[in-house]
Chimera marker file (.cmm) of the C-alpha trace (Angstrom):
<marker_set name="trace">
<marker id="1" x="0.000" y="0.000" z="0.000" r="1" g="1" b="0" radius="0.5"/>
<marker id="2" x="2.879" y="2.521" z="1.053" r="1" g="1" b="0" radius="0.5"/>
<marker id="3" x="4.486" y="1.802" z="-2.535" r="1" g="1" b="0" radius="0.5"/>
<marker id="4" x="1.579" y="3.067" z="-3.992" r="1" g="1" b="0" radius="0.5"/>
<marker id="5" x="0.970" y="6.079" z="-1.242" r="1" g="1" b="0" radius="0.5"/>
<marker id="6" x="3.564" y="8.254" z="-2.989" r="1" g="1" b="0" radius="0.5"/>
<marker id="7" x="3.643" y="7.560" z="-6.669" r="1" g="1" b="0" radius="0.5"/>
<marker id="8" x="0.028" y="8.238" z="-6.275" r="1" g="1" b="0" radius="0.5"/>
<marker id="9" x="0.575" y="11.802" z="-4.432" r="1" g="1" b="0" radius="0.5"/>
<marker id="10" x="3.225" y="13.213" z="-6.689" r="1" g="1" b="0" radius="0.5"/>
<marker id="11" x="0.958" y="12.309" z="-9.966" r="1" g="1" b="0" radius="0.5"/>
<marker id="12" x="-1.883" y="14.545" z="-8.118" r="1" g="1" b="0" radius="0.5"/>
<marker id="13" x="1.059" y="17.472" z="-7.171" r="1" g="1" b="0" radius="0.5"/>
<marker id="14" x="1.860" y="17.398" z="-10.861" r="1" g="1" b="0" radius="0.5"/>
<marker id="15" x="-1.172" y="18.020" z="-12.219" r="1" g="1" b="0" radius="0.5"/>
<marker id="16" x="-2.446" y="20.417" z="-9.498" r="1" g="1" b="0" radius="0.5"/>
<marker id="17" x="1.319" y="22.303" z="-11.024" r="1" g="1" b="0" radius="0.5"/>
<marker id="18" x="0.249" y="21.645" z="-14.716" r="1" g="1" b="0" radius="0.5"/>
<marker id="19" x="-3.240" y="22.965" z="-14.291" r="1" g="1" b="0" radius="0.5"/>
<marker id="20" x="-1.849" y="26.080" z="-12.670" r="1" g="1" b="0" radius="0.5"/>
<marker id="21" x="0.467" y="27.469" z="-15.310" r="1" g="1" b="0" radius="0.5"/>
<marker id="22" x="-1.818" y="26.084" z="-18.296" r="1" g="1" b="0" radius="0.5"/>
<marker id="23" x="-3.862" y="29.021" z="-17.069" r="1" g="1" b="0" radius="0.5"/>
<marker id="24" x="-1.830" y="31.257" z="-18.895" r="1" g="1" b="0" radius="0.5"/>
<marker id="25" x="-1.708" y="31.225" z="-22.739" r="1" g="1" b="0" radius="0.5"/>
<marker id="26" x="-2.230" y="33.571" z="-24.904" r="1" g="1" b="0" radius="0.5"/>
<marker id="27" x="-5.675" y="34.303" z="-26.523" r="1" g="1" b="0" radius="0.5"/>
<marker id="28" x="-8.198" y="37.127" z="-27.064" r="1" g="1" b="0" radius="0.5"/>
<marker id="29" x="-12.139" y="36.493" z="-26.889" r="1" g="1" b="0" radius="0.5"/>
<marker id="30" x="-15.000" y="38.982" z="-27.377" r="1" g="1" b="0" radius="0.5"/>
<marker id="31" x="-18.619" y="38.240" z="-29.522" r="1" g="1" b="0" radius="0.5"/>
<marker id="32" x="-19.197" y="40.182" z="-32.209" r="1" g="1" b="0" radius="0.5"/>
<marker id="33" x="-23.145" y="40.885" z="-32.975" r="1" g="1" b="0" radius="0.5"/>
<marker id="34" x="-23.497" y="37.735" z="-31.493" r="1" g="1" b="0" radius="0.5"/>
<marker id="35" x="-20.873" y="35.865" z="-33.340" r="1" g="1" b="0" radius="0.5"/>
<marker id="36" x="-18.087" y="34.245" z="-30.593" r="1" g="1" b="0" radius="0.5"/>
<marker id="37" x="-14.331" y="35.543" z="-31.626" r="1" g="1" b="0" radius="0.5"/>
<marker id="38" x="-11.590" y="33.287" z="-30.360" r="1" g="1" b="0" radius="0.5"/>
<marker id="39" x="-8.182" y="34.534" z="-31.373" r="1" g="1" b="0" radius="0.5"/>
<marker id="40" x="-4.973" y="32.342" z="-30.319" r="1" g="1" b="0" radius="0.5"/>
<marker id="41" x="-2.217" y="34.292" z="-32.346" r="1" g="1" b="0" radius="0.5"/>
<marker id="42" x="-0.090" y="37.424" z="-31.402" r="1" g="1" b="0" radius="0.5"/>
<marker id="43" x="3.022" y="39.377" z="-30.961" r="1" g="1" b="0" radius="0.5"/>
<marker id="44" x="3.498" y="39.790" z="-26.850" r="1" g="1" b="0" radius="0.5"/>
<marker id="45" x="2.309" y="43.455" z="-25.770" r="1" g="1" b="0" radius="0.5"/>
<marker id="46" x="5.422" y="45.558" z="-26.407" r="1" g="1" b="0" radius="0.5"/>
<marker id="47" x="5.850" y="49.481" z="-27.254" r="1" g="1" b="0" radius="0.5"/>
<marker id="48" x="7.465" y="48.450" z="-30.336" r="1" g="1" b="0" radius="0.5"/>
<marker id="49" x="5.404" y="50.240" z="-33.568" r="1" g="1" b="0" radius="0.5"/>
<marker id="50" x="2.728" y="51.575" z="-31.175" r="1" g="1" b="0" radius="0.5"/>
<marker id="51" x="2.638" y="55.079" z="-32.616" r="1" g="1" b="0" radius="0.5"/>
<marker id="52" x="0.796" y="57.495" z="-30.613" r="1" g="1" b="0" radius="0.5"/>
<marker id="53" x="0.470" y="54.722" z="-28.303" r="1" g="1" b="0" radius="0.5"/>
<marker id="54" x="2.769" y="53.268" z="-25.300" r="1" g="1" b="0" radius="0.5"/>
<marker id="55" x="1.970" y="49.864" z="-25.640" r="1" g="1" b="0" radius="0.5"/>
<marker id="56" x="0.284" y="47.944" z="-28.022" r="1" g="1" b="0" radius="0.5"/>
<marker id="57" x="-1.133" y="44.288" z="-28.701" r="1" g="1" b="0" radius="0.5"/>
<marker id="58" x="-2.146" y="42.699" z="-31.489" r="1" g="1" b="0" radius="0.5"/>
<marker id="59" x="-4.540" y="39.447" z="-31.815" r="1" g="1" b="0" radius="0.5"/>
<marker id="60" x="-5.051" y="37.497" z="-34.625" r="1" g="1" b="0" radius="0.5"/>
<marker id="61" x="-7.229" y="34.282" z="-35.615" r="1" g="1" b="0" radius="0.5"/>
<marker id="62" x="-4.758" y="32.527" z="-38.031" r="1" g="1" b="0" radius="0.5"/>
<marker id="63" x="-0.808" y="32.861" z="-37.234" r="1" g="1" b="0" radius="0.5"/>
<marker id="64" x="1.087" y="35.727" z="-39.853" r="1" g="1" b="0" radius="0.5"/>
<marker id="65" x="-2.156" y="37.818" z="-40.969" r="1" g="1" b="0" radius="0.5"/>
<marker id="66" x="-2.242" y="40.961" z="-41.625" r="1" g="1" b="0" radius="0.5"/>
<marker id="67" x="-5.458" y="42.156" z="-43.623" r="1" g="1" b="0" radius="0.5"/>
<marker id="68" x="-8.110" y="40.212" z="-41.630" r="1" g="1" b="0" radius="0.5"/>
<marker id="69" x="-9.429" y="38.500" z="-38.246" r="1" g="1" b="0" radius="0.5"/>
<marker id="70" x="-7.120" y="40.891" z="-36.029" r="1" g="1" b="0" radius="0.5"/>
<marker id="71" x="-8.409" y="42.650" z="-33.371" r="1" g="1" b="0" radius="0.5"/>
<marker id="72" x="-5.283" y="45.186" z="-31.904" r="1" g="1" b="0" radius="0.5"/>
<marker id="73" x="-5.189" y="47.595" z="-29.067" r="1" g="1" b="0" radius="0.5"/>
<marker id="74" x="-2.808" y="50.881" z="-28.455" r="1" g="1" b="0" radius="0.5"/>
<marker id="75" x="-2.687" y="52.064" z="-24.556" r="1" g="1" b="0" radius="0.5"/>
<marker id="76" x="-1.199" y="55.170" z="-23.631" r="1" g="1" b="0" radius="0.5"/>
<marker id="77" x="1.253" y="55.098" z="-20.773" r="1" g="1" b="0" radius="0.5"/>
<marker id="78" x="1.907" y="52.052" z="-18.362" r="1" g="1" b="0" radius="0.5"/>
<marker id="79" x="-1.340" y="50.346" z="-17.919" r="1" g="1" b="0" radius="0.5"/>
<marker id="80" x="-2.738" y="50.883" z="-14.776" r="1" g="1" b="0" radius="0.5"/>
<marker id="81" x="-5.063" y="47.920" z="-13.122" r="1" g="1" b="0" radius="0.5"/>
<marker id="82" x="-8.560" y="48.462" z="-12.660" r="1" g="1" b="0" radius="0.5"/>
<marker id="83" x="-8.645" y="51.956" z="-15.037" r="1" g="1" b="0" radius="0.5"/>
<marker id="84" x="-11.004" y="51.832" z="-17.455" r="1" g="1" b="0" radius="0.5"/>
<marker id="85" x="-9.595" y="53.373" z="-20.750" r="1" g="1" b="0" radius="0.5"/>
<marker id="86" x="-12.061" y="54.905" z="-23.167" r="1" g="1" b="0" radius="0.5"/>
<marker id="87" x="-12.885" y="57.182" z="-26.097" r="1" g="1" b="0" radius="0.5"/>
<marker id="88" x="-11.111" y="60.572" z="-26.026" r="1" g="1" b="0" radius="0.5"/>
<marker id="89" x="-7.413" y="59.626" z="-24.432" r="1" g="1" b="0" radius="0.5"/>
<marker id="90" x="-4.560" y="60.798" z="-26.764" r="1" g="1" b="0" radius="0.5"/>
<marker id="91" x="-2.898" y="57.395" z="-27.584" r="1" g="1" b="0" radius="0.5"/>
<marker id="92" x="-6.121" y="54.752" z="-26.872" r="1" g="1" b="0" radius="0.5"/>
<marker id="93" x="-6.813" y="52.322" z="-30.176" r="1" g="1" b="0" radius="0.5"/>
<marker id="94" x="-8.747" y="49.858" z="-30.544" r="1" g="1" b="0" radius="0.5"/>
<marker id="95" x="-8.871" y="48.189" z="-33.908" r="1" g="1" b="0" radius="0.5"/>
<marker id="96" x="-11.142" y="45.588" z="-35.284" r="1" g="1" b="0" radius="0.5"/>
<marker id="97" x="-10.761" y="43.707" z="-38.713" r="1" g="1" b="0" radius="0.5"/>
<marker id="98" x="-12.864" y="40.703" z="-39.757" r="1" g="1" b="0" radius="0.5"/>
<marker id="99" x="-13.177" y="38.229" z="-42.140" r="1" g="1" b="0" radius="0.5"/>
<marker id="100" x="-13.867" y="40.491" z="-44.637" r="1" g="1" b="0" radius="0.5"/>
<marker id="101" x="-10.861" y="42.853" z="-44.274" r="1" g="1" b="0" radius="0.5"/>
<marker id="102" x="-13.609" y="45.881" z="-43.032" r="1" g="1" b="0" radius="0.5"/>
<marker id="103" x="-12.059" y="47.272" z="-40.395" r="1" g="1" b="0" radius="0.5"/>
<marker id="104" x="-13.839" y="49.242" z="-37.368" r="1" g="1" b="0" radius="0.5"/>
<marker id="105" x="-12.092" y="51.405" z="-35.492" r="1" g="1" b="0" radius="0.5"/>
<marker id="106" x="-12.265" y="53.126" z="-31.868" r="1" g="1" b="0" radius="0.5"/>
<marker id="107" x="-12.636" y="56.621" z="-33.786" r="1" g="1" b="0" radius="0.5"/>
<marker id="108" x="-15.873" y="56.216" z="-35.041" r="1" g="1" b="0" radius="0.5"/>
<marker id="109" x="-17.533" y="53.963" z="-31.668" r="1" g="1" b="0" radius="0.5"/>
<marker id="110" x="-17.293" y="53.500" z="-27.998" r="1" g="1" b="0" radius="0.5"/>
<marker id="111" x="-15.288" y="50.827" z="-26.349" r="1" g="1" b="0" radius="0.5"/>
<marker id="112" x="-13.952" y="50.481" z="-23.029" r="1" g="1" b="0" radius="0.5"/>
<marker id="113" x="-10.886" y="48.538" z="-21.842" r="1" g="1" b="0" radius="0.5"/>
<marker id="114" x="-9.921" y="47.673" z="-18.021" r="1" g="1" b="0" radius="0.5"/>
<marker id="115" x="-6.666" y="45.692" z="-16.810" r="1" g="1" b="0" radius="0.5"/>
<marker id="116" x="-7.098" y="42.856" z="-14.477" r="1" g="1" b="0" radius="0.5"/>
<marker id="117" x="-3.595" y="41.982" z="-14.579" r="1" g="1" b="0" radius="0.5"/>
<marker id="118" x="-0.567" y="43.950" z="-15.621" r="1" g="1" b="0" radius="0.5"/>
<marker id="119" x="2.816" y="42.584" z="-14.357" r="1" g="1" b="0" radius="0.5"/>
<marker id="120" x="5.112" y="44.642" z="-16.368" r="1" g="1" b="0" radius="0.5"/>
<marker id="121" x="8.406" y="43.383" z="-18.838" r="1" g="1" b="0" radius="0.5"/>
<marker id="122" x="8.533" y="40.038" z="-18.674" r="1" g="1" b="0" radius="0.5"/>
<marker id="123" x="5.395" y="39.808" z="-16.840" r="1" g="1" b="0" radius="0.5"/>
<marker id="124" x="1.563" y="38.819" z="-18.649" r="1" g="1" b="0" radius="0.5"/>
<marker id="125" x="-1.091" y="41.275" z="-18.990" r="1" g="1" b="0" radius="0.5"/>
<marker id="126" x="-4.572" y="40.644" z="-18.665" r="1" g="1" b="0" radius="0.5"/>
<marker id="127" x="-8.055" y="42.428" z="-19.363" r="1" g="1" b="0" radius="0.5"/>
<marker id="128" x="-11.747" y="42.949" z="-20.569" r="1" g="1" b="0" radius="0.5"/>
<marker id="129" x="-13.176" y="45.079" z="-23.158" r="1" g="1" b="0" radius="0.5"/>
<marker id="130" x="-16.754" y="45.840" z="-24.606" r="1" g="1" b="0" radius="0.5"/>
<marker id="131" x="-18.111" y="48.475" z="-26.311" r="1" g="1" b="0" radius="0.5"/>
<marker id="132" x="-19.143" y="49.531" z="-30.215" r="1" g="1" b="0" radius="0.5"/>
<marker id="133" x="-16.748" y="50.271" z="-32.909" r="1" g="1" b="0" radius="0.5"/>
<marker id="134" x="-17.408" y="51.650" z="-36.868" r="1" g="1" b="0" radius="0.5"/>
<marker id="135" x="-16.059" y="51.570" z="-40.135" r="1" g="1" b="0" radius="0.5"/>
<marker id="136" x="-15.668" y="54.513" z="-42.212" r="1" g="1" b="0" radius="0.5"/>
<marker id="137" x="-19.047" y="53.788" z="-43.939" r="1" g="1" b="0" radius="0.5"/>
<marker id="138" x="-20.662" y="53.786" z="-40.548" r="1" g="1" b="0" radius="0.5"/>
<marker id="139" x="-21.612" y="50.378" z="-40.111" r="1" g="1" b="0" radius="0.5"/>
<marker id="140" x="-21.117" y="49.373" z="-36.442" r="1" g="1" b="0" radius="0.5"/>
<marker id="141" x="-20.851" y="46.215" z="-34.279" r="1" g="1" b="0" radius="0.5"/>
<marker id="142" x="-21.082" y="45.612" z="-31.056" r="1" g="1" b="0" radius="0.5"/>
<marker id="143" x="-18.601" y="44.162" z="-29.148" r="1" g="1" b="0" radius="0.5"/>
<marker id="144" x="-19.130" y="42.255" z="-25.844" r="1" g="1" b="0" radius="0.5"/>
<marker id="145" x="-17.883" y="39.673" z="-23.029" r="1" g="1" b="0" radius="0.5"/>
<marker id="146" x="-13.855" y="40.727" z="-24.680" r="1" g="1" b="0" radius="0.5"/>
<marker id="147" x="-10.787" y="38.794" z="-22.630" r="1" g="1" b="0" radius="0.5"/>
<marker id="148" x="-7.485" y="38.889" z="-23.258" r="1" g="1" b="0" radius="0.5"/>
<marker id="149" x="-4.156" y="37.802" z="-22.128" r="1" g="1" b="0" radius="0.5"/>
<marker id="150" x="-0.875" y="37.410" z="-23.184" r="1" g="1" b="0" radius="0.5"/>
<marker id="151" x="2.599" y="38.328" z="-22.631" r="1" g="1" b="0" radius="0.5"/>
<marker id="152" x="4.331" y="41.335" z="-22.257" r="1" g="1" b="0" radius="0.5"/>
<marker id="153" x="7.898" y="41.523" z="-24.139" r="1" g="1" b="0" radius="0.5"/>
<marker id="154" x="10.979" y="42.324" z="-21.935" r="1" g="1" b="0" radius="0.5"/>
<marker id="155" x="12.115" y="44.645" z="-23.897" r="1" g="1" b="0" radius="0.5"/>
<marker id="156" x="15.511" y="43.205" z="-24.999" r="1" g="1" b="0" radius="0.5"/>
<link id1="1" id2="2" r="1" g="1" b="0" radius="0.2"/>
<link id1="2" id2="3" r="1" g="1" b="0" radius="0.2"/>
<link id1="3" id2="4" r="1" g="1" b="0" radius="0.2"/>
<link id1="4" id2="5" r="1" g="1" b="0" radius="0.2"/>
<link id1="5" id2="6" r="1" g="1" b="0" radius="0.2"/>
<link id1="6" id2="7" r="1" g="1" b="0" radius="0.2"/>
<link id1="7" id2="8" r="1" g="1" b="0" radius="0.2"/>
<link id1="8" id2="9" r="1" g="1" b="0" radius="0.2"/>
<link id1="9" id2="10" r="1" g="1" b="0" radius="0.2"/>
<link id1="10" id2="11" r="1" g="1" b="0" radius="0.2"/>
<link id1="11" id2="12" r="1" g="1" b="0" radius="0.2"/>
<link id1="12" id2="13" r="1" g="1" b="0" radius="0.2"/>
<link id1="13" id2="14" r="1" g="1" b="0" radius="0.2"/>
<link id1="14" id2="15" r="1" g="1" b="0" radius="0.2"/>
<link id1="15" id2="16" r="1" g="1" b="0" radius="0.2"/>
<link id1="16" id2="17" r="1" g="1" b="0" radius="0.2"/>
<link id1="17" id2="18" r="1" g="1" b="0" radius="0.2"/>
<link id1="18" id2="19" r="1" g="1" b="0" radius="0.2"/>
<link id1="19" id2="20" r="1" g="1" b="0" radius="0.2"/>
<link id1="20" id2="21" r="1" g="1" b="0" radius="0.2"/>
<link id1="21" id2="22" r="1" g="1" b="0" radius="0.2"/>
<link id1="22" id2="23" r="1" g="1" b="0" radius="0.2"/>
<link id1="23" id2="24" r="1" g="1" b="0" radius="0.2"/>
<link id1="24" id2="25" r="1" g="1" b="0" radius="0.2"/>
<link id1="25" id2="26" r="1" g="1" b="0" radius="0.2"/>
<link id1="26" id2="27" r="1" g="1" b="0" radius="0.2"/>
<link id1="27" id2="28" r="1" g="1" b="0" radius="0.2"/>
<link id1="28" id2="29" r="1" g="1" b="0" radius="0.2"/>
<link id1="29" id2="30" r="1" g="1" b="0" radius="0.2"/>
<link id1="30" id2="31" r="1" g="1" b="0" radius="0.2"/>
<link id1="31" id2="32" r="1" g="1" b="0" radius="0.2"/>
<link id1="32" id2="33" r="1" g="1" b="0" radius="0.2"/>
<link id1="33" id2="34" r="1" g="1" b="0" radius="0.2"/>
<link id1="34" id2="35" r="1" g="1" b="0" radius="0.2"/>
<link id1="35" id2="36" r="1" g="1" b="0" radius="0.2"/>
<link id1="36" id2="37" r="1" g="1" b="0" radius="0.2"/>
<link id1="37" id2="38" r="1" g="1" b="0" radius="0.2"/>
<link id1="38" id2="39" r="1" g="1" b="0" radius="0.2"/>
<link id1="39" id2="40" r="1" g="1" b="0" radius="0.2"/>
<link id1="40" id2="41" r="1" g="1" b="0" radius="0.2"/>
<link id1="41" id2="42" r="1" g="1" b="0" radius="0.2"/>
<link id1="42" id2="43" r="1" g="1" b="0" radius="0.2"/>
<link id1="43" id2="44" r="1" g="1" b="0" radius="0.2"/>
<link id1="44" id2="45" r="1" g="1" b="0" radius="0.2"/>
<link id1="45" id2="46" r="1" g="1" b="0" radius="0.2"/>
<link id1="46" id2="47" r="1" g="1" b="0" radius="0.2"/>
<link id1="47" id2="48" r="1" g="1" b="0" radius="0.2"/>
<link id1="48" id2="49" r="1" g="1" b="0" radius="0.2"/>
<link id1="49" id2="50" r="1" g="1" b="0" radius="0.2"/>
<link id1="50" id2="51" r="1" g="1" b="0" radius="0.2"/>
<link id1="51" id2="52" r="1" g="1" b="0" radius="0.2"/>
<link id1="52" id2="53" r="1" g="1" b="0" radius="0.2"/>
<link id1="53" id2="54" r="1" g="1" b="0" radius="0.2"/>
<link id1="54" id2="55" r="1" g="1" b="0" radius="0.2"/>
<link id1="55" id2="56" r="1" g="1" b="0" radius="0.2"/>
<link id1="56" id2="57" r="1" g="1" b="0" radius="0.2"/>
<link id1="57" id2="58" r="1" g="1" b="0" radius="0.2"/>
<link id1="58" id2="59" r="1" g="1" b="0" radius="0.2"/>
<link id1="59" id2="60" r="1" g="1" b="0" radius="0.2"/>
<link id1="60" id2="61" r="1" g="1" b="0" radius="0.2"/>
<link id1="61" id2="62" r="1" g="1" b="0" radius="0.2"/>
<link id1="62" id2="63" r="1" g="1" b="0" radius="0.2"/>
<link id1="63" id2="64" r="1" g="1" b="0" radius="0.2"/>
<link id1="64" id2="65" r="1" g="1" b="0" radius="0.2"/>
<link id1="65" id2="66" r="1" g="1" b="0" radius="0.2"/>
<link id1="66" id2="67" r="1" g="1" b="0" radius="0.2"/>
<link id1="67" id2="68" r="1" g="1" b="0" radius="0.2"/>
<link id1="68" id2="69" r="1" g="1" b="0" radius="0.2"/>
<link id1="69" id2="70" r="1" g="1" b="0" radius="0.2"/>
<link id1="70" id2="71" r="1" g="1" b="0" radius="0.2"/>
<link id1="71" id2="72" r="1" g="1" b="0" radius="0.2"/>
<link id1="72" id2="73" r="1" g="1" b="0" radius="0.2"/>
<link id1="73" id2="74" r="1" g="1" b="0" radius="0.2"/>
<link id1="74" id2="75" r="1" g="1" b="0" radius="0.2"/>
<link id1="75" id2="76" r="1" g="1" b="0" radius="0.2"/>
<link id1="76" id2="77" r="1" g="1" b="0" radius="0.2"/>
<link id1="77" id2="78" r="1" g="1" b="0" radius="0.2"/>
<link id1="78" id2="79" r="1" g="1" b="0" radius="0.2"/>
<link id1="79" id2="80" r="1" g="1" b="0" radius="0.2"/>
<link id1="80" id2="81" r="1" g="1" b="0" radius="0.2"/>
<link id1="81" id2="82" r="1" g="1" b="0" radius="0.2"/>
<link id1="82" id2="83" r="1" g="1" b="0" radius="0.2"/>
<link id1="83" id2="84" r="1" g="1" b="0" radius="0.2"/>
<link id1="84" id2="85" r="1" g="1" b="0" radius="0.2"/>
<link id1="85" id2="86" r="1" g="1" b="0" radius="0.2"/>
<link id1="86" id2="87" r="1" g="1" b="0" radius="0.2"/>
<link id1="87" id2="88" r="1" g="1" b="0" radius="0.2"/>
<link id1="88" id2="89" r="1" g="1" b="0" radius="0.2"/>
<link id1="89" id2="90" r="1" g="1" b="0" radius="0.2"/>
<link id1="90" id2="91" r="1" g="1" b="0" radius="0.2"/>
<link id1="91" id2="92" r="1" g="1" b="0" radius="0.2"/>
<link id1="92" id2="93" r="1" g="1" b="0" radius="0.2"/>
<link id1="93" id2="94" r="1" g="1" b="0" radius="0.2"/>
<link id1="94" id2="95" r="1" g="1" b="0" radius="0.2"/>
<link id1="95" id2="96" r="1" g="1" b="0" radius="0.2"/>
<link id1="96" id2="97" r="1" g="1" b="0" radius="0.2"/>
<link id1="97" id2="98" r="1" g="1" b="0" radius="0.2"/>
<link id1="98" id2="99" r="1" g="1" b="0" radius="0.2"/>
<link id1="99" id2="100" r="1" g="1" b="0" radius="0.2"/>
<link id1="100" id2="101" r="1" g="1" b="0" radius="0.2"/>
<link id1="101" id2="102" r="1" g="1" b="0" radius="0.2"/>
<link id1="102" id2="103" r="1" g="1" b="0" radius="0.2"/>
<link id1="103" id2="104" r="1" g="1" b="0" radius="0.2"/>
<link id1="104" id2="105" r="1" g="1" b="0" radius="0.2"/>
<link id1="105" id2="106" r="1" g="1" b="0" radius="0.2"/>
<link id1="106" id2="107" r="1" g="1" b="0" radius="0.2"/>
<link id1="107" id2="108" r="1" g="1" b="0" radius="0.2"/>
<link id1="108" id2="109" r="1" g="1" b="0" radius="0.2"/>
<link id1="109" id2="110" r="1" g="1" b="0" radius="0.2"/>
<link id1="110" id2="111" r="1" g="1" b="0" radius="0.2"/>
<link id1="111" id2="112" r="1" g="1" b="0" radius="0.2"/>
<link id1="112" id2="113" r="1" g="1" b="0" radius="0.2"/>
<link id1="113" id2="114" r="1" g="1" b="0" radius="0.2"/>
<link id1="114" id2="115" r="1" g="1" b="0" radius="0.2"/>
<link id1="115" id2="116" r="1" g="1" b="0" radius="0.2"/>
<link id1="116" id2="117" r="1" g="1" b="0" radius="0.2"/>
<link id1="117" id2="118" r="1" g="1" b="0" radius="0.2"/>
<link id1="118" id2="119" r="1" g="1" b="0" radius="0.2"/>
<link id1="119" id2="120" r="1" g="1" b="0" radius="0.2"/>
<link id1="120" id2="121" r="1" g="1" b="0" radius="0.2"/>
<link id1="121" id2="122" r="1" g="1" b="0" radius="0.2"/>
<link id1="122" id2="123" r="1" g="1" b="0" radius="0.2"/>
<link id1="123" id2="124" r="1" g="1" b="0" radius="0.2"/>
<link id1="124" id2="125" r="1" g="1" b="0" radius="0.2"/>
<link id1="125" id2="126" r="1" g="1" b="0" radius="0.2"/>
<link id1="126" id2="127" r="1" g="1" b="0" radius="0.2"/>
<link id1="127" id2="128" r="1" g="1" b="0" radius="0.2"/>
<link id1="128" id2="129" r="1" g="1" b="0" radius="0.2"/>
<link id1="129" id2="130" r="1" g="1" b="0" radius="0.2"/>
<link id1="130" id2="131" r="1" g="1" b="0" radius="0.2"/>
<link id1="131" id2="132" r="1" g="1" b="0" radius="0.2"/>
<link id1="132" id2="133" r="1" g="1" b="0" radius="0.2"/>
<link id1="133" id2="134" r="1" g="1" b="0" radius="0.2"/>
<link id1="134" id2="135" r="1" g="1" b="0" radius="0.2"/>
<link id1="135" id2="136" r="1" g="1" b="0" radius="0.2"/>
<link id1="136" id2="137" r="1" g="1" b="0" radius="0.2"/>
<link id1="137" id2="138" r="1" g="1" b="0" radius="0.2"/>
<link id1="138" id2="139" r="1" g="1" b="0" radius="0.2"/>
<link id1="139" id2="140" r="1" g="1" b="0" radius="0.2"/>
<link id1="140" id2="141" r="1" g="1" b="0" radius="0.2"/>
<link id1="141" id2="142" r="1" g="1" b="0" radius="0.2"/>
<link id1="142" id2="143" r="1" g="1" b="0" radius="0.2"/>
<link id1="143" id2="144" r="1" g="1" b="0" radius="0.2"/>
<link id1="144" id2="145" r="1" g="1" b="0" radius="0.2"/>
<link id1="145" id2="146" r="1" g="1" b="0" radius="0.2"/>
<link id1="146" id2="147" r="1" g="1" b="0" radius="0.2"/>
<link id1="147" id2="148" r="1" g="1" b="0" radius="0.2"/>
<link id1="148" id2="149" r="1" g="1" b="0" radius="0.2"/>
<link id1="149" id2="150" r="1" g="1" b="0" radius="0.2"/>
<link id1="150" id2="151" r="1" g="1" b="0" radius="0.2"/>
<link id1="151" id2="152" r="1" g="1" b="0" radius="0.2"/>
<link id1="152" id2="153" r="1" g="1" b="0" radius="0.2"/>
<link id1="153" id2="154" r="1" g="1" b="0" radius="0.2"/>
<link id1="154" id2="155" r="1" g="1" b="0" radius="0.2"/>
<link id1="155" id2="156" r="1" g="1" b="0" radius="0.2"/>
</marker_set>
């Protein structure tokens, strides 16, 4: 019985350790219109190409696209836990592009964007979003129930 005891407690310590860290991968979800988004692909949040933004992250549905199924996001500044970001702050993006290439854009709509978890280079980042964005022909979707997390680069 003993020679069973303890192969049998460090298969349970392994997978309580396994479950833990497969927590954190990276991936974006948010509905559009109704529609469930799940995006597994992107470059780590970094302040690399940002432009009027700090730091920047960019989702994506299939790996290496860059004309459709991306959803990025520009924040101005270290992100701050628990402050909701929103229309009108010199540096805030949020982009949308679907399957169609039509992109909708924070400029023409209303989303807001909170931090959960921000734990700097080297760190992961975490955080909702919901709101409405347009296109420039003024067709708008909402956007709701939008997670993300992923890593943030180190800056080397």
């Amino acid at each position: 019985m003993k020679q069973l005891f303890i192969p049998v407690i460090l298969l349970f310590a392994l997978l309580a350790f396994a479950c833990k860290k497969s927590k954190e991968y990276v991936h974006c979800t948010f509905t559009v219109n109704g529609v469930d988004k799940n995006y597994e692909n992107s470059d780590y949040f970094s302040t690399s190409l940002c432009g009027a933004s700090t730091w920047c992250g960019h989702f994506t549905r299939e790996p290496l696209t860059a004309t459709k199924n991306y959803m990025k996001f520009g924040i101005p500044g270290d992100p701050v836990v628990g402050r909701i970001y929103t229309n009108g702050e010199h540096g805030y993006k949020v982009v949308y592009r679907n399957e169609y290439e039509t992109e909708y854009t924070l400029g023409f709509g209303q989303m807001n964007l909170s931090f959960t978890r921000w734990d700097g280079a080297g760190g992961w980042a975490e955080g909702t979003f919901s709101g409405w964005l347009k296109s420039l022909a003024g067709d708008s979707i909402q956007i709701s129930n939008g997670y993300f997390q992923n890593m943030v680069s180190s800056g080397e």
